[in-house]
C-alpha positions in Angstrom: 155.4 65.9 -13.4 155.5 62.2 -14.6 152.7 59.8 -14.1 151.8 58.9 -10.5 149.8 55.8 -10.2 150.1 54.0 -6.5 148.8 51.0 -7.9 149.6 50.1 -11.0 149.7 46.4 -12.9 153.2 44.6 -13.0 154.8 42.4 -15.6 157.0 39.3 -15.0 158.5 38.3 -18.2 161.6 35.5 -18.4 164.4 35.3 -20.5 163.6 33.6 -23.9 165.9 31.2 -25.2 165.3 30.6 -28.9 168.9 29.1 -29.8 167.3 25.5 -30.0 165.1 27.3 -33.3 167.9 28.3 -35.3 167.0 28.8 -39.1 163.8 27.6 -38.4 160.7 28.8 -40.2 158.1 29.8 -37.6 155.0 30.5 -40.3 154.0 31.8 -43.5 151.0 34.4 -45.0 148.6 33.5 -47.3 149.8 36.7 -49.2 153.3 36.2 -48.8 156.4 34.7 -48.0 157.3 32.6 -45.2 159.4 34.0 -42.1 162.4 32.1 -40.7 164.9 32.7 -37.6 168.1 34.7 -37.7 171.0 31.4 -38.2 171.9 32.3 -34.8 176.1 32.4 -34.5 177.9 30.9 -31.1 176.1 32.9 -27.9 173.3 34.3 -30.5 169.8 33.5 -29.9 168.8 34.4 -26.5 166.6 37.4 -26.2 165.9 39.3 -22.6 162.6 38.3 -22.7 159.6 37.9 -24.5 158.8 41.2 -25.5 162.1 41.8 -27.4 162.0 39.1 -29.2 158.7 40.4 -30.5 159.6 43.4 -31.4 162.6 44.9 -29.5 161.3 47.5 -27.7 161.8 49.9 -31.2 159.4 50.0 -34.1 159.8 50.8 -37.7 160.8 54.1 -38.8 157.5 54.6 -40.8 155.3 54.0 -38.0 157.3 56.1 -35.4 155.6 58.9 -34.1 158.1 61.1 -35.8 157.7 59.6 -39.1 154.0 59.4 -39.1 153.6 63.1 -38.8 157.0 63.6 -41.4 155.5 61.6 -43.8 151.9 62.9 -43.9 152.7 66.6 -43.6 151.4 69.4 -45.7 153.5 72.0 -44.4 156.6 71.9 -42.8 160.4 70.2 -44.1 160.7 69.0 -40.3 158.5 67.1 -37.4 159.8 65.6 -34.8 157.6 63.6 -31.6 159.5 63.3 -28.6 159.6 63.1 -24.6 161.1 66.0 -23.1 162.7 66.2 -19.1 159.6 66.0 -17.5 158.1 62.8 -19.6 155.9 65.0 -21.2 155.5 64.8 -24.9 156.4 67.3 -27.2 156.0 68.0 -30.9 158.3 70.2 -32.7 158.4 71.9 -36.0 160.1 74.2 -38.2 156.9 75.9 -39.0 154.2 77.4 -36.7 151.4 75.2 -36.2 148.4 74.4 -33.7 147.3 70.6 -32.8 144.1 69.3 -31.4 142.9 65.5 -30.9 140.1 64.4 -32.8 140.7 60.4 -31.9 138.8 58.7 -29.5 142.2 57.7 -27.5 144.4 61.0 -26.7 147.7 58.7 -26.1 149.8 61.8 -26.4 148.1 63.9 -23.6 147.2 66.5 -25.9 144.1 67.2 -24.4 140.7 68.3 -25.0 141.7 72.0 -26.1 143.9 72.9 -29.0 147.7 73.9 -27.9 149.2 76.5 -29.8 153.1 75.8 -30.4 155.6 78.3 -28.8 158.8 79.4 -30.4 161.9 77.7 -28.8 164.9 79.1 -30.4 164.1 78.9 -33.9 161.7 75.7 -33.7 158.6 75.9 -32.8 156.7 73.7 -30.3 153.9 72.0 -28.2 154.5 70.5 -24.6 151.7 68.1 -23.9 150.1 69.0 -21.0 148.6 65.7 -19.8 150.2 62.2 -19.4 150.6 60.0 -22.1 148.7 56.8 -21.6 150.4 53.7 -20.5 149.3 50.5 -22.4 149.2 48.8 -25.6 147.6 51.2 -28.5 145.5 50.6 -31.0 146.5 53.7 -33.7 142.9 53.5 -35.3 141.4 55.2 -32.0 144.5 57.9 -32.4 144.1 60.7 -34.8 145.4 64.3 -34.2 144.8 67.2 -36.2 147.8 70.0 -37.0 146.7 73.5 -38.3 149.0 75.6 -40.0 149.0 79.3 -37.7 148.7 81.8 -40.8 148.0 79.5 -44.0 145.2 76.9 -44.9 147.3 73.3 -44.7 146.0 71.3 -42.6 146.8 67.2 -41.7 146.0 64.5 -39.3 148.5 61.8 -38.1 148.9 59.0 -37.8 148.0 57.2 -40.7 149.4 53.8 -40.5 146.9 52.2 -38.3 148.6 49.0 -36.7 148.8 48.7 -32.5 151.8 49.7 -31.0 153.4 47.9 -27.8 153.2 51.4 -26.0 154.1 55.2 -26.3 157.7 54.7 -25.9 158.2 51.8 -28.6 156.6 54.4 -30.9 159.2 57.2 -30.6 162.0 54.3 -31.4 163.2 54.3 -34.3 165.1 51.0 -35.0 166.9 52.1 -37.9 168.6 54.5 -35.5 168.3 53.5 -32.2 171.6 53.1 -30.2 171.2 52.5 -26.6 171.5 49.8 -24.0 168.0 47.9 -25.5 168.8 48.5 -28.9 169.9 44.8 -29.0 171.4 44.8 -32.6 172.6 41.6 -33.2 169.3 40.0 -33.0 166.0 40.8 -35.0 162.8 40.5 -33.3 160.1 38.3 -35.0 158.3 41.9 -36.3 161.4 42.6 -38.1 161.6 39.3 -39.6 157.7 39.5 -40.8 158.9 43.1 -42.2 161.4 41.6 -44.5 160.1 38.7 -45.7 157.1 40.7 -46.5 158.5 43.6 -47.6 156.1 45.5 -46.1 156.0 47.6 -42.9 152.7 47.5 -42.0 152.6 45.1 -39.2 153.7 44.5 -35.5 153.8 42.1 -32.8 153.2 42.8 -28.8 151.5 41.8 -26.0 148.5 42.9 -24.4 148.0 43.4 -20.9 146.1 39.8 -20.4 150.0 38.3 -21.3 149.0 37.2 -24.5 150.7 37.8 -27.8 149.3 39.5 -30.8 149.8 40.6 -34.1 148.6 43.5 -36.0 149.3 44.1 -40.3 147.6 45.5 -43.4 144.9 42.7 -44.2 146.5 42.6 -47.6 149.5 40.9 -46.4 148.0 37.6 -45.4 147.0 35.8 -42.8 149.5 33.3 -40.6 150.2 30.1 -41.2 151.9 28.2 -38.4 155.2 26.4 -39.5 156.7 25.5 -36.2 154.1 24.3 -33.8 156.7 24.6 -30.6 157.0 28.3 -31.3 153.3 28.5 -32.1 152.4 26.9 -28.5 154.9 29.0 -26.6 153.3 32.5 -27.9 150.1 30.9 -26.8 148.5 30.4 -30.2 146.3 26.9 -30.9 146.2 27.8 -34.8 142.5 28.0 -34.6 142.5 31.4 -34.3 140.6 34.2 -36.5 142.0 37.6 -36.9 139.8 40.3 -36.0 139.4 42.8 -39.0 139.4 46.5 -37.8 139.7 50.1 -39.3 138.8 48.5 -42.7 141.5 47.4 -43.7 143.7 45.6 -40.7 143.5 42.9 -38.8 144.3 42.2 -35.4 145.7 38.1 -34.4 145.3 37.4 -30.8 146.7 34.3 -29.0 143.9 31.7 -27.4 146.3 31.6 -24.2 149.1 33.2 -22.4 152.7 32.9 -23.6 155.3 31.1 -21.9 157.6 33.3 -19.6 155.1 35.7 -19.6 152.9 36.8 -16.3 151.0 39.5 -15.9 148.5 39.3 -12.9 145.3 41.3 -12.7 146.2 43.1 -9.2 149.2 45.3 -8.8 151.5 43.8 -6.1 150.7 43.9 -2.6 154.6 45.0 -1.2 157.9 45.3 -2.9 160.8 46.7 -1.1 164.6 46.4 -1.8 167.0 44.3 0.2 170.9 44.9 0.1 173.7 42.3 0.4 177.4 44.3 1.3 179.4 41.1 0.9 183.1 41.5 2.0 186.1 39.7 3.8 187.9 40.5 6.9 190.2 39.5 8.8 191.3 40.5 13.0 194.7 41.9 12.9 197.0 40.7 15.7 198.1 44.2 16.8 193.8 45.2 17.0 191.5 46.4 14.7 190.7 44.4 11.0 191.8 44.2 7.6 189.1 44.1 4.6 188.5 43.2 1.4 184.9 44.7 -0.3 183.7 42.2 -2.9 180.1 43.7 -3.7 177.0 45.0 -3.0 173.9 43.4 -4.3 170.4 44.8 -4.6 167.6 42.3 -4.4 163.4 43.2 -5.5 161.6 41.3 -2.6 158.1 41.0 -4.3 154.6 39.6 -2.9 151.4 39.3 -5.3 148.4 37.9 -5.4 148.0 34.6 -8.1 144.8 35.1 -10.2 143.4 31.3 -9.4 140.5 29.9 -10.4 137.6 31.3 -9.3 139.4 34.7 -10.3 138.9 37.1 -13.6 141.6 34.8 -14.9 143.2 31.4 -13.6 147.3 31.9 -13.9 147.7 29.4 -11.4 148.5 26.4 -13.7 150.0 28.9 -16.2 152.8 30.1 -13.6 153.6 26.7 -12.7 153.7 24.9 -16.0 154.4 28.1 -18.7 156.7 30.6 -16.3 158.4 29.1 -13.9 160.0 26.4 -16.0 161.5 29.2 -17.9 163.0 31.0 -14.9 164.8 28.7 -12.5 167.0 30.1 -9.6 169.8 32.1 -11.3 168.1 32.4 -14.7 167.4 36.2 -16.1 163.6 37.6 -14.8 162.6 41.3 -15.9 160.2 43.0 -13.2 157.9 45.9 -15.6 157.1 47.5 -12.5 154.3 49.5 -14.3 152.8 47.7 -17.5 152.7 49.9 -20.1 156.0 51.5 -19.8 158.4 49.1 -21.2 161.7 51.8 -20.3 164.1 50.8 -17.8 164.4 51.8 -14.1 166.3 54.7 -13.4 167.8 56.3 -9.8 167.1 59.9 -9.3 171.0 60.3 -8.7 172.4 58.9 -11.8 170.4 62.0 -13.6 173.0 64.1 -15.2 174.0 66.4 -18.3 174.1 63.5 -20.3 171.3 61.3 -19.0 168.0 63.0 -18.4 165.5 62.2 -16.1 163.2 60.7 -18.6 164.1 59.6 -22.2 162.5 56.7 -24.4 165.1 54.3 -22.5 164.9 55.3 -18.7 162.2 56.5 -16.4 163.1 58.4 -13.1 159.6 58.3 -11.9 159.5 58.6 -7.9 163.4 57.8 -7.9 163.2 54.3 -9.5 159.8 53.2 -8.2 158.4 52.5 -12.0 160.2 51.1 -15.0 161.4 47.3 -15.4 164.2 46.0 -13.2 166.8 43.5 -15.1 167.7 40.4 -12.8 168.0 37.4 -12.1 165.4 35.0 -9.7 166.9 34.3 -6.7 163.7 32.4 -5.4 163.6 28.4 -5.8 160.9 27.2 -4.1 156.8 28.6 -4.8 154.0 26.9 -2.3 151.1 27.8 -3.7 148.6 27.3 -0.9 145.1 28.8 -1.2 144.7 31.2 1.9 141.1 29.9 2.3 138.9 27.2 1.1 138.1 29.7 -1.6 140.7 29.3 -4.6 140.5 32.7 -5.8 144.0 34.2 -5.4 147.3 32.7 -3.9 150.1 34.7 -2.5 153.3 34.2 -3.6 156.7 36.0 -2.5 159.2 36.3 -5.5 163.0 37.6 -4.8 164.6 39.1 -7.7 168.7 40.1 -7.8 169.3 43.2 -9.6 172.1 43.5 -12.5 
């Protein structure tokens, strides 16, 4: 079974319009070249939200799960990680083989024992029997070790050790990804830095604080801000000083949140779903009516709690002055119901032969109750009273129309 968490954290994250930054160089590395925005064509340039214009929900096909156990194998012509029907991962080989975690973060599930592969047809295969972990991940902390069953190879994986937005964006592969988020005709900014580096050790995400962050091979260089407006809008001052880790990478975090980009420190107090049947009629002389069915239109209502200021964290200024003027009434809003699992929501019902329950794009989990929700706000005015004299946490009630 999938994982069941009652009270998970939530993400609201706004569309991000980057047309106005067309061409424009947004910084450069000390150890290489400087990296510029796609020349956006007419009704180019505007990204879902902030997390695919990081990085697109997909990764490079080096530091996919698949490709970091390819690559590094002793034994073997074919590895493949993936997420089988009941969002459990699996790791699959033409050659017999045994895996145990030696890491200090088992993001896979593997557990604590080692898992002996079965043979599936003429493959042969491991079923992890725990959850995989829902958050950002640093790969330093992962490291798993695969035993050949009757010869003496042996290898661990991964080796590229950069941070990955979450399981899922790890079993993407964006040179063949071609889905609904595959989003082609833009590059995120971690593409971009590829390029112009020619390198793919490095990636951009966000953390579960809301802010963004950048993770590459030390050797590359450090950033240079070129265009302060996009600098301020991830949440960066410029001051900052990457963190080196694992030797030989360092990590960039932002100072302060990014625009269009909240992610409170309590799950959500309620959300339930509202429908609109919208429709014309009209009373026929001889009795009875005639009608004409227009739509029917699915709405998130959604109450949280505001980290304020005498909170962990004060988003109230942040949600007033960074996120809301990104996400007027009518303009596009995702709802992560569970941070940590960027796939989209997914019925039980529309499960079929050719969409399973659980893939690295949808999530059935308790028939649609986790995964993000595409829409637009529907809300227009916030009053963000403290409940008490005590300015701790404010509640505010956001209404969100499905697409």
């Amino acid at each position: 079974m999938p994982l069941n968490n009652p009270a998970p954290q939530f993400a609201l994250l706004t569309e991000y319009d980057m047309r106005a930054y067309s061409g424009v160089e947004v910084f450069t590395r000390s150890g290489g070249s400087p990296v510029d925005l796609e020349v956006f064509t007419s009704g180019q340039g505007v990204y879902e939200d902030l997390l695919f214009f990081l990085n697109r929900r997909c990764t490079d096909p080096d530091l996919t799960w698949t490709l970091q156990a390819d690559n590094v194998n002793t034994f073997g012509t074919s590895w493949t990680v993936s997420l089988n029907d009941n969002d459990k991962i699996t790791i699959t080989s033409d050659v017999d083989f045994e895996i145990v975690n030696q890491g200090s973060s088992d993001v896979l599930g593997i557990g604590s024992s080692t898992l002996n592969a079965t043979l599936v047809g003429s493959d042969y295969v491991v079923t992890a029997p725990n959850d995989w972990i829902r958050s950002e991940i640093n790969l330093a902390n992962v490291s798993y070790r695969v035993d050949e069953v009757g010869g003496a190879n042996n290898f661990l994986f991964p080796a590229v050790n950069t941070y990955l937005q979450d399981v899922t964006v790890g079993l993407r592969n964006k040179s063949t990804i071609n889905d609904a988020d595959a989003f082609a005709s833009l590059a995120s900014l971690e593409e971009l830095d590829r390029a112009a580096q020619g390198a793919s050790g490095i990636t951009w995400f966000i953390d579960s604080t809301g802010r963004v962050n950048c993770s590459y091979l030390t050797s590359l260089g450090d950033v240079s801000w070129t265009s302060l407006e996009i600098r301020n809008m991830l949440g960066f001052t410029g001051s900052e000083v990457p963190a080196v880790y694992d030797v030989s990478y360092s990590l960039l975090t932002a100072t302060h949140k990014a625009v269009g980009c909240l992610i409170p420190t309590r799950p959500y107090q309620s959300h339930h779903l509202r429908a609109q049947n919208v429709g014309q009629s009209r009373r026929l002389i001889g009795g009875g009516y005639t009608a004409n069915y227009i739509g029917t239109y699915t709405t998130s209502v959604l109450r949280f709690d505001l980290d304020a200021l005498l909170d962990s964290t004060d988003d109230y200024q942040h949600f007033i002055n960074r996120w809301l003027p990104y996400c007027s009434q009518g303009e596009r809003v995702n709802f992560y119901q569970g941070w940590g699992d960027s796939r989209r929501q997914l019925a039980t019902a529309s499960v079929n032969s050719s969409q399973p329950a659980y893939d690295s794009l949808y999530t059935s989990e308790d028939n649609g109750a986790y995964g993000r929700i595409r829409g637009s706000l529907v809300t227009e005015n916030f009053d963000l009273a403290y409940p008490s004299r005590l300015k701790r946490r404010v509640p505010v009630n956001v209404e969100i129309e499905h697409l």
